[in-house]
PDB file with one MODEL, atoms N, CA, C and O in Angstrom:
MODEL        1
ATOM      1  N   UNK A   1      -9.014   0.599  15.740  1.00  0.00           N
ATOM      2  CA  UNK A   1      -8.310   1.582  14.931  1.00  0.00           C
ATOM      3  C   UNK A   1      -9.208   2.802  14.773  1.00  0.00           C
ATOM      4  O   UNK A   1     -10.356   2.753  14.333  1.00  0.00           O
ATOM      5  N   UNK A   2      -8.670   3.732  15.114  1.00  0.00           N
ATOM      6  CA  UNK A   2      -9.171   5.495  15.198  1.00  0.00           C
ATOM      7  C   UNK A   2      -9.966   5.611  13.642  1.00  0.00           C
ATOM      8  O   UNK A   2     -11.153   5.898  13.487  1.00  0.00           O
ATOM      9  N   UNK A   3      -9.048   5.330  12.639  1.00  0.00           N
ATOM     10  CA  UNK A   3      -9.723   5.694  11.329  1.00  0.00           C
ATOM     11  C   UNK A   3     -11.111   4.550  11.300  1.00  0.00           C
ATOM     12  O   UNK A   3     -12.138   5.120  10.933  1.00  0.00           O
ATOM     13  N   UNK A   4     -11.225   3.632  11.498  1.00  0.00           N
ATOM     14  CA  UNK A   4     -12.274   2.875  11.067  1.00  0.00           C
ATOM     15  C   UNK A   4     -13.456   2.977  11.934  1.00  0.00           C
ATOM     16  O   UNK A   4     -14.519   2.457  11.596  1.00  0.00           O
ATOM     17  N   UNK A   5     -13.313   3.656  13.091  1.00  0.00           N
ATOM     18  CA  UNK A   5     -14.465   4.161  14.028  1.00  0.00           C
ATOM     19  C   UNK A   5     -14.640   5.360  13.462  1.00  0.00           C
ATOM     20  O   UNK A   5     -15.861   5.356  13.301  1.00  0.00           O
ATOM     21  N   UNK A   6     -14.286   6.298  13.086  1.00  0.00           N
ATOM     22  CA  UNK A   6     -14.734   7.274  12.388  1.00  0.00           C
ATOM     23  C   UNK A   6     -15.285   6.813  10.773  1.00  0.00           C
ATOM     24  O   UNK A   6     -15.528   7.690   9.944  1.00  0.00           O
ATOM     25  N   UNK A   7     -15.414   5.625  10.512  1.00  0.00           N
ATOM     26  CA  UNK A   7     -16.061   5.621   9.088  1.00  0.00           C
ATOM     27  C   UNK A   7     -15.063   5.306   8.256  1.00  0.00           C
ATOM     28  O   UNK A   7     -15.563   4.922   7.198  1.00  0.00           O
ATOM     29  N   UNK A   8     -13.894   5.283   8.218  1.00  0.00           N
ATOM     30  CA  UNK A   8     -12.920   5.502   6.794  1.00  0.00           C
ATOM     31  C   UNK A   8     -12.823   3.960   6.535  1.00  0.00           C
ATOM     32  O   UNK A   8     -12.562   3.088   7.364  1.00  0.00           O
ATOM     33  N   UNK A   9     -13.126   3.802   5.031  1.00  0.00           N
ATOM     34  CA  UNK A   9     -12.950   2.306   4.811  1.00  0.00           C
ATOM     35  C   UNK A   9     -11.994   2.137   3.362  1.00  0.00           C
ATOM     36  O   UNK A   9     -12.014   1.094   2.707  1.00  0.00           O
ATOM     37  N   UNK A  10     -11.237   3.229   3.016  1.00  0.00           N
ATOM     38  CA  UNK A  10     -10.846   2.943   2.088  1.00  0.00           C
ATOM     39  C   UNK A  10      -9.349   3.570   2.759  1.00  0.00           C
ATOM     40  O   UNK A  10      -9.279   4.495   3.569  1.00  0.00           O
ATOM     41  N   UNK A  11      -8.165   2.774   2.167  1.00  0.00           N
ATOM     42  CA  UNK A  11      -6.602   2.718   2.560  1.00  0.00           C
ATOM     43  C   UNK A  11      -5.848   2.343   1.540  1.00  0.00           C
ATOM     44  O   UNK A  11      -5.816   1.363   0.796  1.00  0.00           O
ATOM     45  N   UNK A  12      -4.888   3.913   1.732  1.00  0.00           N
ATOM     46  CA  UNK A  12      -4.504   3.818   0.552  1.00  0.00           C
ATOM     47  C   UNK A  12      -2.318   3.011   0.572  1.00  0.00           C
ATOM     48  O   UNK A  12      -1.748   3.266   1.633  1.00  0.00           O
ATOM     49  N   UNK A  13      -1.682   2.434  -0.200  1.00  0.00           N
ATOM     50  CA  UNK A  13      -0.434   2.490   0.343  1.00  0.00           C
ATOM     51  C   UNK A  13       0.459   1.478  -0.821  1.00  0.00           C
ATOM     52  O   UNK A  13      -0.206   0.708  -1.514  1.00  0.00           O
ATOM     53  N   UNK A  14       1.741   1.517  -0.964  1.00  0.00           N
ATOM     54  CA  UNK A  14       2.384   1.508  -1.616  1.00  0.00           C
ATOM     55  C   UNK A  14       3.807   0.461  -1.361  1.00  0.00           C
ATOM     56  O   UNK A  14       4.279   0.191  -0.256  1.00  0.00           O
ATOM     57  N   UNK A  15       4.284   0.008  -2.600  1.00  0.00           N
ATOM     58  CA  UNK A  15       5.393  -0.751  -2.246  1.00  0.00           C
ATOM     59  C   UNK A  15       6.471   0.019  -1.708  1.00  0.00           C
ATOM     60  O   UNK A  15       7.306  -0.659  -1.110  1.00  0.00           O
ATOM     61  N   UNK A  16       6.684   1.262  -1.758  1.00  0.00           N
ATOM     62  CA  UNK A  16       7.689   1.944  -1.410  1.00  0.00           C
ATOM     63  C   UNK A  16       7.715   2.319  -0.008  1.00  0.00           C
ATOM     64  O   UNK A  16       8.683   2.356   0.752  1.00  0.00           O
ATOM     65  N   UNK A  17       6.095   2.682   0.285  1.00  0.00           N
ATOM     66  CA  UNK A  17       5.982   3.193   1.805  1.00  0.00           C
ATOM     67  C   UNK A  17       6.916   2.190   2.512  1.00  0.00           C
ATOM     68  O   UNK A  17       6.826   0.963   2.563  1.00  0.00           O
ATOM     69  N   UNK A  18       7.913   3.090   3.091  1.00  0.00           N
ATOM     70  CA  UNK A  18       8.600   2.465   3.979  1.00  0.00           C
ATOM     71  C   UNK A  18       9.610   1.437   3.033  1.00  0.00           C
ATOM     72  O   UNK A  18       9.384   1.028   1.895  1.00  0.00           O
ATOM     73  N   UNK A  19      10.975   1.129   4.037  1.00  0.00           N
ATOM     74  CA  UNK A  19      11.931   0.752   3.234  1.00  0.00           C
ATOM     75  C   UNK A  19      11.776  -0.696   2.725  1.00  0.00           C
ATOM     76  O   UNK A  19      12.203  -1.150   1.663  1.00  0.00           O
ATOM     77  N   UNK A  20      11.072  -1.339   3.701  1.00  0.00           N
ATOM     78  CA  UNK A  20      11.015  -3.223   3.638  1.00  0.00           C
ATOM     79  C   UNK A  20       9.794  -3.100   4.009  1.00  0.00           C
ATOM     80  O   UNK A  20       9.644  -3.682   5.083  1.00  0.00           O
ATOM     81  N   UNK A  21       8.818  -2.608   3.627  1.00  0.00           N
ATOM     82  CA  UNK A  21       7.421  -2.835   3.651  1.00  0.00           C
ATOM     83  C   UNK A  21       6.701  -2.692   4.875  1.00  0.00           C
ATOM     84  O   UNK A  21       5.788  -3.449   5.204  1.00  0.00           O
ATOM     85  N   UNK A  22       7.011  -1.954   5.391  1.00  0.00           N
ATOM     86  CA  UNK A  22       6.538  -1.475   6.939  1.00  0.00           C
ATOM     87  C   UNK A  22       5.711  -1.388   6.741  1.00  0.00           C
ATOM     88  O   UNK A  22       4.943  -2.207   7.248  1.00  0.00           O
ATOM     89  N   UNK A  23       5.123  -0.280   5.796  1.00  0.00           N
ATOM     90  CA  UNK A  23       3.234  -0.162   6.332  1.00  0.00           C
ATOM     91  C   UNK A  23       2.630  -0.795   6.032  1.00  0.00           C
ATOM     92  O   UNK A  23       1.497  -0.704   6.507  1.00  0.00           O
ATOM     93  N   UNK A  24       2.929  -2.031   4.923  1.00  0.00           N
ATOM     94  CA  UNK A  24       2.141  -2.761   4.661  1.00  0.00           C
ATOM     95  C   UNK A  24       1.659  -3.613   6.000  1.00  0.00           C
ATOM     96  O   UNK A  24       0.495  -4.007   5.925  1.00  0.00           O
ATOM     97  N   UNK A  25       2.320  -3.935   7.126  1.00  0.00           N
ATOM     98  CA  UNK A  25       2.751  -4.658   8.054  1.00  0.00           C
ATOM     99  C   UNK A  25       2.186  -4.007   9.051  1.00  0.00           C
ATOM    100  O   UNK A  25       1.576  -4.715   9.852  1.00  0.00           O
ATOM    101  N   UNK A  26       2.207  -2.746   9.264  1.00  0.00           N
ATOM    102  CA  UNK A  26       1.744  -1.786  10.058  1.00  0.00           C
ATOM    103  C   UNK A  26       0.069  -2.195   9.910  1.00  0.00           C
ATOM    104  O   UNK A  26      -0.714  -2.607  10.766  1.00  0.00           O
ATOM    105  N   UNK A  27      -0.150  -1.867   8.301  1.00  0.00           N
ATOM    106  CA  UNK A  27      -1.821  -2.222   8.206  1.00  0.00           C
ATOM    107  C   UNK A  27      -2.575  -3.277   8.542  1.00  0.00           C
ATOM    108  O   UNK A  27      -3.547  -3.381   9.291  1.00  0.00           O
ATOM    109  N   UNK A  28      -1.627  -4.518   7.474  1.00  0.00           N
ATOM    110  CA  UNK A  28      -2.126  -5.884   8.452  1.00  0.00           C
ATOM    111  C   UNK A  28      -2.628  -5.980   9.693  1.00  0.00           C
ATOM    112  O   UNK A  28      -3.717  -6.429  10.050  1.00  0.00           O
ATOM    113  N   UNK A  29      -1.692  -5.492  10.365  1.00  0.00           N
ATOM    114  CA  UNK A  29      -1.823  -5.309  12.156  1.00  0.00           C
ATOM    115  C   UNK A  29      -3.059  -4.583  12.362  1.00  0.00           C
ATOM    116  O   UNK A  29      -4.059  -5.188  12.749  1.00  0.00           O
ATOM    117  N   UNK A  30      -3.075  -3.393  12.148  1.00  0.00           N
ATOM    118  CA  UNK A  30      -4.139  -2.137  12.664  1.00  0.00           C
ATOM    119  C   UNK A  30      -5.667  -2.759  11.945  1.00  0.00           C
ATOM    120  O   UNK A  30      -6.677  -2.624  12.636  1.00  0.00           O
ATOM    121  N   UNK A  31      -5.782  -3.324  10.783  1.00  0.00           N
ATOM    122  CA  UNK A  31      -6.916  -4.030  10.307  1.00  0.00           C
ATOM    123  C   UNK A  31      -7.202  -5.172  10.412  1.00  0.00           C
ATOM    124  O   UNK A  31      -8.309  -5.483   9.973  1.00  0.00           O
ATOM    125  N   UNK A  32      -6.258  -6.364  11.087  1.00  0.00           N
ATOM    126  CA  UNK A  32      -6.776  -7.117  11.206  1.00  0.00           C
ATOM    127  C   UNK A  32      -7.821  -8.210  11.277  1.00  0.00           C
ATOM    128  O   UNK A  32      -7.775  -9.366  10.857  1.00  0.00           O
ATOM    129  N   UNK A  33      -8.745  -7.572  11.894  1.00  0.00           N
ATOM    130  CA  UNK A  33     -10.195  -8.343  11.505  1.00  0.00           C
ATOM    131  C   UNK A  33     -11.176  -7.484  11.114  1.00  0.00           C
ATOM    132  O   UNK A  33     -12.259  -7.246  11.648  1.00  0.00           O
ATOM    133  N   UNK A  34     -10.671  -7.036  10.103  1.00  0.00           N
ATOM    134  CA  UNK A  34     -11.220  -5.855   9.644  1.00  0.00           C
ATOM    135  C   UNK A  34     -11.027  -5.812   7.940  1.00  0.00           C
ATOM    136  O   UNK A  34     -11.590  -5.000   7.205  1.00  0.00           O
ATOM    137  N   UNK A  35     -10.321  -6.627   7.609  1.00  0.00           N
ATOM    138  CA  UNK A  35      -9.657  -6.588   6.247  1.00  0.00           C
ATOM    139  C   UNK A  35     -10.950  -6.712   5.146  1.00  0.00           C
ATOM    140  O   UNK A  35     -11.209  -5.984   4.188  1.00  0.00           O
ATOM    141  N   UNK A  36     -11.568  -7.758   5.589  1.00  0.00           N
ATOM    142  CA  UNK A  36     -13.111  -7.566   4.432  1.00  0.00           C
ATOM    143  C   UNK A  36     -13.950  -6.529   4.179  1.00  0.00           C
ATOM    144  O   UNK A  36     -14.511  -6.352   3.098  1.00  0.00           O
ATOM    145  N   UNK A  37     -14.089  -5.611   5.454  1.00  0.00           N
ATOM    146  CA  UNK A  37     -14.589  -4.457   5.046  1.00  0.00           C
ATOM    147  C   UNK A  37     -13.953  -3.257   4.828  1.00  0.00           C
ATOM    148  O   UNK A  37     -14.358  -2.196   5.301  1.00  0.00           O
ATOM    149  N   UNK A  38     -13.182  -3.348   4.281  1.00  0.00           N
ATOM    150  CA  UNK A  38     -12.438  -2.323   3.548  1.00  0.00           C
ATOM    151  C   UNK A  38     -11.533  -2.195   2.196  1.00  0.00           C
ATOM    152  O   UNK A  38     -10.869  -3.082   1.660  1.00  0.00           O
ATOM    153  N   UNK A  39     -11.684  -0.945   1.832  1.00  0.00           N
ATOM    154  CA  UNK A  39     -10.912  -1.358   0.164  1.00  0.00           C
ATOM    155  C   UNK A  39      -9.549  -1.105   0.362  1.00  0.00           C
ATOM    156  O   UNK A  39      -9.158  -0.043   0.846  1.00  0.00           O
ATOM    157  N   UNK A  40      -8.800  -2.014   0.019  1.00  0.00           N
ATOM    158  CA  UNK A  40      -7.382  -1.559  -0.219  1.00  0.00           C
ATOM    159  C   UNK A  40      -6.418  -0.898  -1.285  1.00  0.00           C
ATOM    160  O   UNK A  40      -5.873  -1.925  -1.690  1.00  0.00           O
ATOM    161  N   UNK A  41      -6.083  -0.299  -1.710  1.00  0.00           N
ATOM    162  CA  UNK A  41      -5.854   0.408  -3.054  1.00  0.00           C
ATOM    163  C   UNK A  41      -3.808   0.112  -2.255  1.00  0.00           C
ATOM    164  O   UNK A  41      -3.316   0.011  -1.131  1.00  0.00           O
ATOM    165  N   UNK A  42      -3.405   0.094  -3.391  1.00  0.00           N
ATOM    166  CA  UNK A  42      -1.830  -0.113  -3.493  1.00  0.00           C
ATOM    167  C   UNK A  42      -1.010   0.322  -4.770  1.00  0.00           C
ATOM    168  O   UNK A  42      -1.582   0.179  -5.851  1.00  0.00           O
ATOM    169  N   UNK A  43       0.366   0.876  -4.761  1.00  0.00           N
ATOM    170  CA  UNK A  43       0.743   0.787  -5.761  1.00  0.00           C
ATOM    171  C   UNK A  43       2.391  -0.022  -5.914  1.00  0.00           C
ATOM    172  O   UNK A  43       2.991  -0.134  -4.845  1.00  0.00           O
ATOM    173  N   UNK A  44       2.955  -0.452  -6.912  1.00  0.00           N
ATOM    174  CA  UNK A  44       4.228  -0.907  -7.343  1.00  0.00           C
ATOM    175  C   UNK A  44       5.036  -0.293  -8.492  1.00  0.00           C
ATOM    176  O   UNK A  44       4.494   0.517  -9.244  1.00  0.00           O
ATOM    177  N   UNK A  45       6.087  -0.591  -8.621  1.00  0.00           N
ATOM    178  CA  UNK A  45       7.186  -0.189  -9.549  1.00  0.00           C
ATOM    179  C   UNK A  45       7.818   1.309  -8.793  1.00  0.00           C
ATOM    180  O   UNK A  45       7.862   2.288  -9.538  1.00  0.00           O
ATOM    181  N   UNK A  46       8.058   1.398  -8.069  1.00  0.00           N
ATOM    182  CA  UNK A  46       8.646   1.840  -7.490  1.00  0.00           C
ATOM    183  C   UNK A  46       9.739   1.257  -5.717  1.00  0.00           C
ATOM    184  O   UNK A  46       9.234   0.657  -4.768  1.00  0.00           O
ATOM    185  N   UNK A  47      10.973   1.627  -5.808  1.00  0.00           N
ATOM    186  CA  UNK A  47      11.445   0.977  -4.494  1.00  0.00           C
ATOM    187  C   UNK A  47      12.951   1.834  -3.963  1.00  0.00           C
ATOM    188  O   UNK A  47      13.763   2.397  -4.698  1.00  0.00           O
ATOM    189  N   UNK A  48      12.980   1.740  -2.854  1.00  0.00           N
ATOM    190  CA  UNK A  48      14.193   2.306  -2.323  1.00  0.00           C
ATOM    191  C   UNK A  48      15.214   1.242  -2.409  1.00  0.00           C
ATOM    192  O   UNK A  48      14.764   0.097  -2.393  1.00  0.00           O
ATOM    193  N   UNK A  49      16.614   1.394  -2.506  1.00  0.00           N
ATOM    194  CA  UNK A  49      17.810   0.626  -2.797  1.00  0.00           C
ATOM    195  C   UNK A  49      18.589   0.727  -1.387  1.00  0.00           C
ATOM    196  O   UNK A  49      18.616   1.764  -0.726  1.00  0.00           O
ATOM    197  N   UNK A  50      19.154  -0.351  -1.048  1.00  0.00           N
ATOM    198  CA  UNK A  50      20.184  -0.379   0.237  1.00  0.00           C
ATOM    199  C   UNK A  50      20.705   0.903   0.833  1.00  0.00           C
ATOM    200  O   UNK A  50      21.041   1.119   1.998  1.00  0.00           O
ATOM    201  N   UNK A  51      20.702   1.783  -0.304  1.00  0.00           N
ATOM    202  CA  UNK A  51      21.299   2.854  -0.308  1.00  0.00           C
ATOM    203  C   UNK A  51      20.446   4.562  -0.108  1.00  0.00           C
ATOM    204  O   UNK A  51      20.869   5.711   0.020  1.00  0.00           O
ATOM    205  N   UNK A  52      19.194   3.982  -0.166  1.00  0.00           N
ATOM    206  CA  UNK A  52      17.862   4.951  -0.109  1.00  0.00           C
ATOM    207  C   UNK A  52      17.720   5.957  -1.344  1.00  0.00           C
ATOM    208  O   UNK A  52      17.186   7.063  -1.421  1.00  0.00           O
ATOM    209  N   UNK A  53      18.405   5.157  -2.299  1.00  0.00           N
ATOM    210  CA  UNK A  53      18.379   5.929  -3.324  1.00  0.00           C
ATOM    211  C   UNK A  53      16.746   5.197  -4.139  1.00  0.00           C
ATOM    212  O   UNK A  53      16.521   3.987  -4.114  1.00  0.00           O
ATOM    213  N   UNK A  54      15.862   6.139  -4.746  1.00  0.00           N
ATOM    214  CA  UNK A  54      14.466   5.608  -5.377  1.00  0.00           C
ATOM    215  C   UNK A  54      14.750   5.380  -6.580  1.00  0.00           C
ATOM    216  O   UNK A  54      15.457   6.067  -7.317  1.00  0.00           O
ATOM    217  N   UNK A  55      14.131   4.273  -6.848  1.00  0.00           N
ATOM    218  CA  UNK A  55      14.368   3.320  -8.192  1.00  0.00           C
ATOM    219  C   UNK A  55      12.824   2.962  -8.203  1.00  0.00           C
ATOM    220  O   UNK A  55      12.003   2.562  -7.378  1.00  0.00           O
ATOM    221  N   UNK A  56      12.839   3.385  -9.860  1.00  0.00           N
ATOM    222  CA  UNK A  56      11.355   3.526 -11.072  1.00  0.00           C
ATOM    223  C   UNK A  56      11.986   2.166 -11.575  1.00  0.00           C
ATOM    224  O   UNK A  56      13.187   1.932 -11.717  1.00  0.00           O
ATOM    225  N   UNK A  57      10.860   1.272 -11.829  1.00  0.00           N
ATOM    226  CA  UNK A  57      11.222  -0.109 -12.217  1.00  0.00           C
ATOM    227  C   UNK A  57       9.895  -0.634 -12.759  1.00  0.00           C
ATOM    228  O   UNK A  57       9.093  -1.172 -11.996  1.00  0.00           O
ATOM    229  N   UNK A  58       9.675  -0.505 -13.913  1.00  0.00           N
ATOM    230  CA  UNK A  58       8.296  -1.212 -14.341  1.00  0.00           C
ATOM    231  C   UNK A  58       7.989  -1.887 -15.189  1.00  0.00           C
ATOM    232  O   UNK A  58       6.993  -1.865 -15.912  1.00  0.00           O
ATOM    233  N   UNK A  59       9.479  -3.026 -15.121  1.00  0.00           N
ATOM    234  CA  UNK A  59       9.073  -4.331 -16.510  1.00  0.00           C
ATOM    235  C   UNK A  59       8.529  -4.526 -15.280  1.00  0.00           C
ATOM    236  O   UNK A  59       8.676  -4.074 -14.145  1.00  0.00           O
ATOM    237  N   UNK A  60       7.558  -5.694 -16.090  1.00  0.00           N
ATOM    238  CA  UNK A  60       6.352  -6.899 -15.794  1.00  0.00           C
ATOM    239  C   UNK A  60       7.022  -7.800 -14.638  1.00  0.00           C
ATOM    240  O   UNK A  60       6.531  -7.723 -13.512  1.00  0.00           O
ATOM    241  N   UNK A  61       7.920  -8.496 -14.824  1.00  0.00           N
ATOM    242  CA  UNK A  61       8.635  -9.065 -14.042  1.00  0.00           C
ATOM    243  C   UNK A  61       8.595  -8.228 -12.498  1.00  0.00           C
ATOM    244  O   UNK A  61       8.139  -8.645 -11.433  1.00  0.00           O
ATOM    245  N   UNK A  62       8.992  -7.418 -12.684  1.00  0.00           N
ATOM    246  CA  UNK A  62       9.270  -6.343 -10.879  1.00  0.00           C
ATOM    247  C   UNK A  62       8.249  -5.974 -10.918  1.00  0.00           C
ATOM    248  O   UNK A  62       8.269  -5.078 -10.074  1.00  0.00           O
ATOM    249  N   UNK A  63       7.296  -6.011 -11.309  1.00  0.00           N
ATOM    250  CA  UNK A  63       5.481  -5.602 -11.044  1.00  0.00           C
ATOM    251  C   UNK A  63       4.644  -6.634 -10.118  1.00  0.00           C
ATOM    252  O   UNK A  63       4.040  -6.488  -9.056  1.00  0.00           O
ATOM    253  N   UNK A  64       4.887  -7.845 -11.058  1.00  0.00           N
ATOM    254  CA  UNK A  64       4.659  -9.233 -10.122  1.00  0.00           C
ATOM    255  C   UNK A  64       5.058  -9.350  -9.363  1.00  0.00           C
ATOM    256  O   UNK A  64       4.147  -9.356  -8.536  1.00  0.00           O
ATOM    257  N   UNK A  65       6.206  -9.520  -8.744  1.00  0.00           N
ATOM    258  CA  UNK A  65       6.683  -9.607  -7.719  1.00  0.00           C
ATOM    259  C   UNK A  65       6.621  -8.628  -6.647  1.00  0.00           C
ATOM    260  O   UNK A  65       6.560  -9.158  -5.537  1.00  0.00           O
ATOM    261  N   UNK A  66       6.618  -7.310  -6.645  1.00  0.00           N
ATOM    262  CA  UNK A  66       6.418  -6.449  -5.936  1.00  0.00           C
ATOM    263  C   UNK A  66       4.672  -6.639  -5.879  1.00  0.00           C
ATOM    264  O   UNK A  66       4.420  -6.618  -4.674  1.00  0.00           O
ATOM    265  N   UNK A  67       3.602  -6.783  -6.505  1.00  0.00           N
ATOM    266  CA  UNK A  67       2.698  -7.565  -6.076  1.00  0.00           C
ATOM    267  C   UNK A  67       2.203  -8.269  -5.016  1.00  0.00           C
ATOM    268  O   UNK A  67       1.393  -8.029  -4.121  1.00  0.00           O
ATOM    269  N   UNK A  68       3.235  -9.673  -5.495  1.00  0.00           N
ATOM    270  CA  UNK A  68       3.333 -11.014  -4.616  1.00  0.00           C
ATOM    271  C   UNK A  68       3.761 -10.120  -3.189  1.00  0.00           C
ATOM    272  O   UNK A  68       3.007 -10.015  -2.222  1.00  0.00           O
ATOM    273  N   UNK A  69       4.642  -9.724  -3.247  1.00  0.00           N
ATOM    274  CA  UNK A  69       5.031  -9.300  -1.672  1.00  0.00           C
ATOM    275  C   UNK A  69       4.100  -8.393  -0.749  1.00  0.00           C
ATOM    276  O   UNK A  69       4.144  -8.308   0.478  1.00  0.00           O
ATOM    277  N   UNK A  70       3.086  -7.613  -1.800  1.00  0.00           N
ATOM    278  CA  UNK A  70       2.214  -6.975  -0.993  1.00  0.00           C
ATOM    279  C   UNK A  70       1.662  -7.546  -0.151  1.00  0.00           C
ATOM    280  O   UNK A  70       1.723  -7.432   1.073  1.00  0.00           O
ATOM    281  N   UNK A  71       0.748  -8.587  -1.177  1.00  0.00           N
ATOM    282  CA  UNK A  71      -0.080  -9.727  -0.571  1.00  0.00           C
ATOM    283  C   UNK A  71       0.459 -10.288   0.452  1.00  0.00           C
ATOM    284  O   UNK A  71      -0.184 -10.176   1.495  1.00  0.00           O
ATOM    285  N   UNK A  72       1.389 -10.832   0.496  1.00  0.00           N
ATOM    286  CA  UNK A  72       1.842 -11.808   1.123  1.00  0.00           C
ATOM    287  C   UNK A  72       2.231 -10.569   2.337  1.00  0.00           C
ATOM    288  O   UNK A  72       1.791 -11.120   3.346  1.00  0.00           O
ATOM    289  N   UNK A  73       2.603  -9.689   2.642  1.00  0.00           N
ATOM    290  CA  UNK A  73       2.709  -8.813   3.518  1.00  0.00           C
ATOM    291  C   UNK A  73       0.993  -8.277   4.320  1.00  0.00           C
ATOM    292  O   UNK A  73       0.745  -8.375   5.521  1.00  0.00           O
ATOM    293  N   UNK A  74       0.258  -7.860   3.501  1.00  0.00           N
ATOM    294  CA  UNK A  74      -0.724  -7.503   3.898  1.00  0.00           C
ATOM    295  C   UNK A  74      -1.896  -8.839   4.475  1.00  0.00           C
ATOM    296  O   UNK A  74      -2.942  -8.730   5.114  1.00  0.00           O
ATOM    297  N   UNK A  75      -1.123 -10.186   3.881  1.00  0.00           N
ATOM    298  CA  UNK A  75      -2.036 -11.469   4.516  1.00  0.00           C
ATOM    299  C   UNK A  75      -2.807 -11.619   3.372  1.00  0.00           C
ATOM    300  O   UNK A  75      -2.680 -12.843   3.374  1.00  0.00           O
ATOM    301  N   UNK A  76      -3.602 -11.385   2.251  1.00  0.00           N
ATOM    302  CA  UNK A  76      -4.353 -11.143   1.311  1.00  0.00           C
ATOM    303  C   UNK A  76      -4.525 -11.548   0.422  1.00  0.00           C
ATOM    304  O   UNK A  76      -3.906 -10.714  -0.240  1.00  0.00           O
ATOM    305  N   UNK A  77      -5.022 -12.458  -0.533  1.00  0.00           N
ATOM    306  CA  UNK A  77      -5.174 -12.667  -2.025  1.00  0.00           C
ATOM    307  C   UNK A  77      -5.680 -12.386  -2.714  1.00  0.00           C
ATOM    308  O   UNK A  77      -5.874 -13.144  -3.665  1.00  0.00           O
ATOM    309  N   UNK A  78      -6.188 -11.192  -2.681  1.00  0.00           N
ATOM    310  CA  UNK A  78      -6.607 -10.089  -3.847  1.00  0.00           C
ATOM    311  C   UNK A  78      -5.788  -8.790  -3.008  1.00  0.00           C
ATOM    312  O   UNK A  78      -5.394  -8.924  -1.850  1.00  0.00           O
ATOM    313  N   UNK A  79      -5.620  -7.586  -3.769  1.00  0.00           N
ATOM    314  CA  UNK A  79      -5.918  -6.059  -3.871  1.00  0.00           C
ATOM    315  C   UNK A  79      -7.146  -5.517  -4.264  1.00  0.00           C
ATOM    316  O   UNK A  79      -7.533  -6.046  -5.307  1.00  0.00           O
ATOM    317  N   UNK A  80      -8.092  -4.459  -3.725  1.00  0.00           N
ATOM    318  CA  UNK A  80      -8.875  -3.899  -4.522  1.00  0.00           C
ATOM    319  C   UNK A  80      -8.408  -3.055  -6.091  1.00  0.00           C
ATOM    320  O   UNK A  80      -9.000  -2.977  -7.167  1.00  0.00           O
ATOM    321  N   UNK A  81      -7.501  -2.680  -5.766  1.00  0.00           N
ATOM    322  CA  UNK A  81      -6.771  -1.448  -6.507  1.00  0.00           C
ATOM    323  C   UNK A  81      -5.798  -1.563  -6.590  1.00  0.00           C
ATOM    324  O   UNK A  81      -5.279  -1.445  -5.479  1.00  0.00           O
ATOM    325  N   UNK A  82      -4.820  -1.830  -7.655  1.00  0.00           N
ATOM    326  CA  UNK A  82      -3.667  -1.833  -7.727  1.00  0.00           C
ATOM    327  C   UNK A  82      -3.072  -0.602  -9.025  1.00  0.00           C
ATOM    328  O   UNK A  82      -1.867  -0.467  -9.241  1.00  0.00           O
TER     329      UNK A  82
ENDMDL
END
């Protein structure tokens, strides 16, 4: 990956990027064996609807879970940064 030969170790990205979690998926991939040395920063309560309309959502409940799916998208059991 272009960014991590040039030095960059910190990545930044979001539950929203993308409609069903593409970049999270995208990153997995591109970092692969690479995931320990780097910080991951993420954010949640935010999401696009069937309809691409953006929806602000930040009981506790849709926090966790939009969470859980990072992880579980990015391969991971921690975030640096959430």
């Amino acid at each position: 990956m272009k960014a991590r030969e040039c030095g960059i170790t910190h990545f930044d990205t979001a539950y929203s990027y993308g409609m069903h979690g593409e970049i999270d998926r995208i990153l997995r991939l591109a970092l692969q064996n690479d995931l320990e040395h780097v910080v991951i920063a993420s954010k949640v309560g935010m999401y696009y609807d069937s309809h691409g309309v953006r929806c602000l959502d930040s009981r506790p409940e849709t926090l966790r879970r939009q969470v859980h799916e990072v992880l579980q998208r990015l391969g991971l059991e921690r975030i640096d940064l959430m």
